[in-house]
TIDRENZA-52674 format. One line per field, with one value per residue (C-alpha): residue in one letter; x, y, z; residue number from 1. Coordinates in Angstrom, 1 decimal. Layout:
N
residu A ...
X X ...
Y Y ...
Z Z ...
num NUM ...
// end
This chain:
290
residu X X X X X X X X X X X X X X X X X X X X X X X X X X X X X X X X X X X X X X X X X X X X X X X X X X X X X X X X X X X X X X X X X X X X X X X X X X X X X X X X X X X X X X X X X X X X X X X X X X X X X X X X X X X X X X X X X X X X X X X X X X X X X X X X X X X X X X X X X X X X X X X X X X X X X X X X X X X X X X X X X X X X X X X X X X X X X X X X X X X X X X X X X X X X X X X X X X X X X X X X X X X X X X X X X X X X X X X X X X X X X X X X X X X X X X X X X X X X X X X X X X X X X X X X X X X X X X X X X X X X X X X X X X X X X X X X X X X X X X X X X X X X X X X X X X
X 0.0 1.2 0.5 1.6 1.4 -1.3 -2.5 0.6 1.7 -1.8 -0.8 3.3 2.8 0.3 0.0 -0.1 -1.4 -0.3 -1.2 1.4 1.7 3.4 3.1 4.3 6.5 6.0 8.9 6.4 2.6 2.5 1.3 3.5 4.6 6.0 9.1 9.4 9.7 12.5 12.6 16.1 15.3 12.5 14.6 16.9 14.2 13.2 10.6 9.3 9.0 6.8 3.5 1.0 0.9 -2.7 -3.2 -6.6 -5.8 -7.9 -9.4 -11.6 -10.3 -10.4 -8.6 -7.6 -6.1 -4.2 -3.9 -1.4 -3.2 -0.7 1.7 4.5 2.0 1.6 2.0 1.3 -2.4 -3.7 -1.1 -2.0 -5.3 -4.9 -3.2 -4.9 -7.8 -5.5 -4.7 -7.9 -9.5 -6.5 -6.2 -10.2 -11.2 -14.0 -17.4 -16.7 -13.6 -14.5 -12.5 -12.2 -9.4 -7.6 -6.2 -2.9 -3.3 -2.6 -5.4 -5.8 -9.8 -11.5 -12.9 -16.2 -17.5 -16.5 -17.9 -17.6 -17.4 -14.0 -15.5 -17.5 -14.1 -11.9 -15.3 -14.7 -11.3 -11.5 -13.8 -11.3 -9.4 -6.0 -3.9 -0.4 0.7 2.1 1.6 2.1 2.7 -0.4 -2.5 -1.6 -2.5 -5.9 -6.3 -5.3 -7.8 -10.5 -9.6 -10.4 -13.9 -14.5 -13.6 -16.8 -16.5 -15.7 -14.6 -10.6 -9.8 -6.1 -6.2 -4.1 -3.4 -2.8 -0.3 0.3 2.9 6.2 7.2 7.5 6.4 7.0 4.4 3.1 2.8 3.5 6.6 7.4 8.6 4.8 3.4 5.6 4.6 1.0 1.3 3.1 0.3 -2.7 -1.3 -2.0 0.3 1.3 1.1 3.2 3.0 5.8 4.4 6.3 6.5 9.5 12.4 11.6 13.2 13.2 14.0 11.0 11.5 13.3 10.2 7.9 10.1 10.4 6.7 6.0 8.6 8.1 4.7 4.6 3.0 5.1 6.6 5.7 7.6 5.4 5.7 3.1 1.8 -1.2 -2.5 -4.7 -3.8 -0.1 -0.6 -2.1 0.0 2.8 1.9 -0.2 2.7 4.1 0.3 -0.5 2.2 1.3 -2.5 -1.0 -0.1 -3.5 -4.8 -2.2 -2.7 -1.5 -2.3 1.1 0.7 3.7 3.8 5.5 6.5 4.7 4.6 5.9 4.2 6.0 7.2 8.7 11.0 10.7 13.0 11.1 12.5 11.4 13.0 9.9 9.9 7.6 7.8 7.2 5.5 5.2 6.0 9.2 7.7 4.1 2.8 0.2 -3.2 -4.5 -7.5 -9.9 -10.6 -6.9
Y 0.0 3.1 7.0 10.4 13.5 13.6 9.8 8.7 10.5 9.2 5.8 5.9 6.8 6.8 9.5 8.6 10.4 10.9 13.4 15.6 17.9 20.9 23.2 26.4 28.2 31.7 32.3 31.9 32.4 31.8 28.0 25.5 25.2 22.1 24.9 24.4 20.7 18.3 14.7 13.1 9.7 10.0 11.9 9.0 7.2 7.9 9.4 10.3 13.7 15.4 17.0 19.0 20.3 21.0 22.7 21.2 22.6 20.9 17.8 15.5 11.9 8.7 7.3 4.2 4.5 1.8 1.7 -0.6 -2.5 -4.6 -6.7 -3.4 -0.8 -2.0 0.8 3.8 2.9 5.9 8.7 6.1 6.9 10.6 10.9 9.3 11.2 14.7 13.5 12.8 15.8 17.6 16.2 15.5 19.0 17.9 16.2 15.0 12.8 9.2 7.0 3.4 1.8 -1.4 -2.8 -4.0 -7.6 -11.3 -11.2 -7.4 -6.8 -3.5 -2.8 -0.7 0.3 3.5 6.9 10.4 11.0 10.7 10.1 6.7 5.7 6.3 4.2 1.5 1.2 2.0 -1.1 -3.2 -5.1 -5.6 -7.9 -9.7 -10.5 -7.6 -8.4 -4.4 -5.4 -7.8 -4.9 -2.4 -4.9 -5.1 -0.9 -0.6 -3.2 -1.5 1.6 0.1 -1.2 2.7 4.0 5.6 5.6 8.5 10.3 11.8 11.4 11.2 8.2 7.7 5.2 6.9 4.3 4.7 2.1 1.4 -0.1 -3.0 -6.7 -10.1 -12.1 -10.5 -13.0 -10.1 -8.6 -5.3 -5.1 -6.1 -3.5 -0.8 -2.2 -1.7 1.3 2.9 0.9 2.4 5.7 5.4 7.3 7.0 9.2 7.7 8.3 7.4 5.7 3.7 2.1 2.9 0.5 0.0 3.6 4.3 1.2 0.9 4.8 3.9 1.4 4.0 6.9 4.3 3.8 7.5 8.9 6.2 6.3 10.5 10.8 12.3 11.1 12.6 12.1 12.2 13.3 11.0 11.0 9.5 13.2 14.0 17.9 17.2 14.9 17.6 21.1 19.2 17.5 19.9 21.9 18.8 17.9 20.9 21.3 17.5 19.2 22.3 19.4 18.3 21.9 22.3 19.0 18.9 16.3 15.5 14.2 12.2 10.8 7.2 5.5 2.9 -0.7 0.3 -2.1 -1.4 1.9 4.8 6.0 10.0 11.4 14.4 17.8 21.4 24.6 25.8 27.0 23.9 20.7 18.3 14.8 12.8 9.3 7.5 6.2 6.2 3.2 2.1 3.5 0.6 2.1 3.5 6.9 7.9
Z 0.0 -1.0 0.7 0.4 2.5 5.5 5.1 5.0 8.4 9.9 9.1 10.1 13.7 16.8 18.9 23.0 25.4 29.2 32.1 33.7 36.8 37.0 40.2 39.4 42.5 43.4 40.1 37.7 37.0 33.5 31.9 31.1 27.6 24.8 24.5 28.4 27.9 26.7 26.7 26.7 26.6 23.7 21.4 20.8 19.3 15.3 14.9 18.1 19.5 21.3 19.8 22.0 25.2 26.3 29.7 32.0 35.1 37.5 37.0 38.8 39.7 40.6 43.2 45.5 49.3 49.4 53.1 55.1 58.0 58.3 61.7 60.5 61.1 64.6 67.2 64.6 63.4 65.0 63.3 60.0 60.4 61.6 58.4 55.8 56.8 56.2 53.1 51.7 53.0 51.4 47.9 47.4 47.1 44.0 45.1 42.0 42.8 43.2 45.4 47.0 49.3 49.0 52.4 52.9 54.4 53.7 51.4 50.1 48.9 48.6 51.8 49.8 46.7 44.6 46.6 46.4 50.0 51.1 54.7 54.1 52.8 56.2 57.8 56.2 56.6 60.3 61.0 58.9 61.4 61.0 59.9 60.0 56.0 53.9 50.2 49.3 45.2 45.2 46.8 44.5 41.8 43.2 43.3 39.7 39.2 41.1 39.3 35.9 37.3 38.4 34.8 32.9 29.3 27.7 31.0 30.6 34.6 36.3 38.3 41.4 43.9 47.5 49.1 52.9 54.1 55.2 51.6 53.3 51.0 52.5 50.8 47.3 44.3 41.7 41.0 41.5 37.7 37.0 38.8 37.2 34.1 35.0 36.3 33.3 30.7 32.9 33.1 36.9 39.1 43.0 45.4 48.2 51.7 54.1 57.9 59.8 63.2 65.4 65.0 61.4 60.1 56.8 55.3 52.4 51.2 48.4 47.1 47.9 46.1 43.1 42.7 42.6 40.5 38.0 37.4 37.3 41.2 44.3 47.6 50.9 54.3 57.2 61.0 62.9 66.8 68.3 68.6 65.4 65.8 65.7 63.2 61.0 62.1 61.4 57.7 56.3 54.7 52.6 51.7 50.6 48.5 47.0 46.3 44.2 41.9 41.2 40.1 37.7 35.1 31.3 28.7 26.8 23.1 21.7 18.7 18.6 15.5 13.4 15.3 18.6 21.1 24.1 26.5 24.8 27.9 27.9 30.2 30.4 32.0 32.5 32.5 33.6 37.8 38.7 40.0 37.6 38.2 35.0 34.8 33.2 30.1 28.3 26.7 24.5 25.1 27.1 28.3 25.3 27.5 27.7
num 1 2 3 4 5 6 7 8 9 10 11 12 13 14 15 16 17 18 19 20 21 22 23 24 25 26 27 28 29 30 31 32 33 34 35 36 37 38 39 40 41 42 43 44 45 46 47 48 49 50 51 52 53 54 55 56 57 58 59 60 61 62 63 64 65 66 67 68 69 70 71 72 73 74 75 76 77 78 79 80 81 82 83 84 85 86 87 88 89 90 91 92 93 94 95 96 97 98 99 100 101 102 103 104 105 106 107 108 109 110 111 112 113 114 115 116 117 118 119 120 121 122 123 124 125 126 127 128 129 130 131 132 133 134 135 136 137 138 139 140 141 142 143 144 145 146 147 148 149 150 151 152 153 154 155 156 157 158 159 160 161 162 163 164 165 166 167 168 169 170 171 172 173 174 175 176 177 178 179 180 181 182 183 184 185 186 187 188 189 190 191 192 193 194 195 196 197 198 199 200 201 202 203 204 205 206 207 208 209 210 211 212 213 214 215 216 217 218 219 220 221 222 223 224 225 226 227 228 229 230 231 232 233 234 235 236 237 238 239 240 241 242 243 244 245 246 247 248 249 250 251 252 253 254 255 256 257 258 259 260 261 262 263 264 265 266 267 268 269 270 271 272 273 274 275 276 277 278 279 280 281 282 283 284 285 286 287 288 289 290
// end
């Protein structure tokens, strides 16, 4: 088959679509342009470069708390709680959003149904009891899952997973490699929150920073108590800056060439004064919407 000009541009490339955040600092007030943009890792590639850059500010979304009621959380499940309950109250700003939660245990299950009140979420996930297994992959595998089933077609919404956990796995059936790989084909993005008990430090931030800046989300450090109002004086700074992120949304066009069935890594970087959250690599428009 032969083609010249327009059809034969249609038919030589596909052109993929993926959500980024910028959140301008107080340096700059104007939006985010393509000329603001470069993508090291895509421009080694023939024939792919980047397109459009379409500014949606805020957007309503769809969301999972993935929330850790695991034997590792023992000893912090009030500041858990205390905080998950900031967070959503933070971030979920649209009686629009719809969200669900996935718990963290040796079997991880939804613990409801999709809602747009953030508050019949932290119910059911306060009567959850808890539990000793900590399959953290399998459980993120069950909120991209759920996340699909909350998808109505036609709608363009960002979809995140709010993970609150240690980063601690000792029994998941996934790999993490599997999980990236969803993550990256559902253009689903983590925002991960960092809780752990005392003696266990630190040691599953560098999961939990993987997860997010791979997929496009953030990572937030946390300062917990058993008192709800320290728990919120003294996280509500870092949250807030995490919500400036979801008012500030672009759709990014790249065009990919012909027959490309797997990632195109981007690389992507702004001179622009924002922080940028976009994931590592865009794939295939799995899901019809996006």
């Amino acid at each position: 088959m032969h083609c010249t000009g327009a059809s034969c541009s249609a038919i030589s490339s596909d052109t993929r679509e993926v959500l980024i955040g910028c959140a301008a600092n107080e340096n700059r007030t104007s939006p985010l342009t393509l000329q603001d943009l470069s993508a090291a890792e895509l421009s080694r590639v023939k024939g792919a470069r980047l397109v459009n850059l379409e500014s949606v500010g805020d957007l309503p979304f769809n969301y999972v708390l993935v929330y850790d009621k695991s034997g590792s959380m023992r000893g912090v499940e009030k500041g858990e709680f205390y905080l998950s309950r900031l967070l959503l109250h933070t971030l979920t700003r649209s009686a629009k959003d719809r969200g669900s939660a996935v718990l963290i245990g040796s079997f991880p299950k939804a613990a409801n149904g999709s809602t747009t009140d953030a508050d019949d979420i932290l119910k059911s996930i306060a009567a959850a009891p808890n539990d000793r297994g900590t399959p953290l992959y399998d459980a993120l595998m069950v909120g991209v899952k759920k996340l699909d089933e909350m998808e109505v077609m036609g709608e363009r919404r960002p979809r995140f997973l709010f993970l609150v956990s240690d980063g601690q796995d000792n029994q998941s059936r996934v790999t993490p490699k599997r999980v990236l790989d969803e993550l990256l084909s559902s253009r689903t993005r983590v925002i991960s929150v960092s809780v752990y008990a005392s003696g266990n430090n630190s040691r599953g931030d560098p999961v939990l920073r993987q997860l997010a800046k791979t997929s496009g989300g953030w990572f937030v450090t946390t300062d917990l108590a058993d008192s709800e109002p320290y728990v919120v004086r003294n996280n509500r700074k870092e949250l807030d800056k995490t919500a400036s992120l979801f008012r500030s949304w672009y759709w990014l066009r790249v065009q990919a060439p012909a027959g490309l069935n797997g990632n195109l890594d981007l690389g992507l970087k702004t001179s622009a004064h924002c922080r940028l959250a976009a994931p590592s690599s865009i794939g295939p428009n799995r899901l019809q919407q996006h």
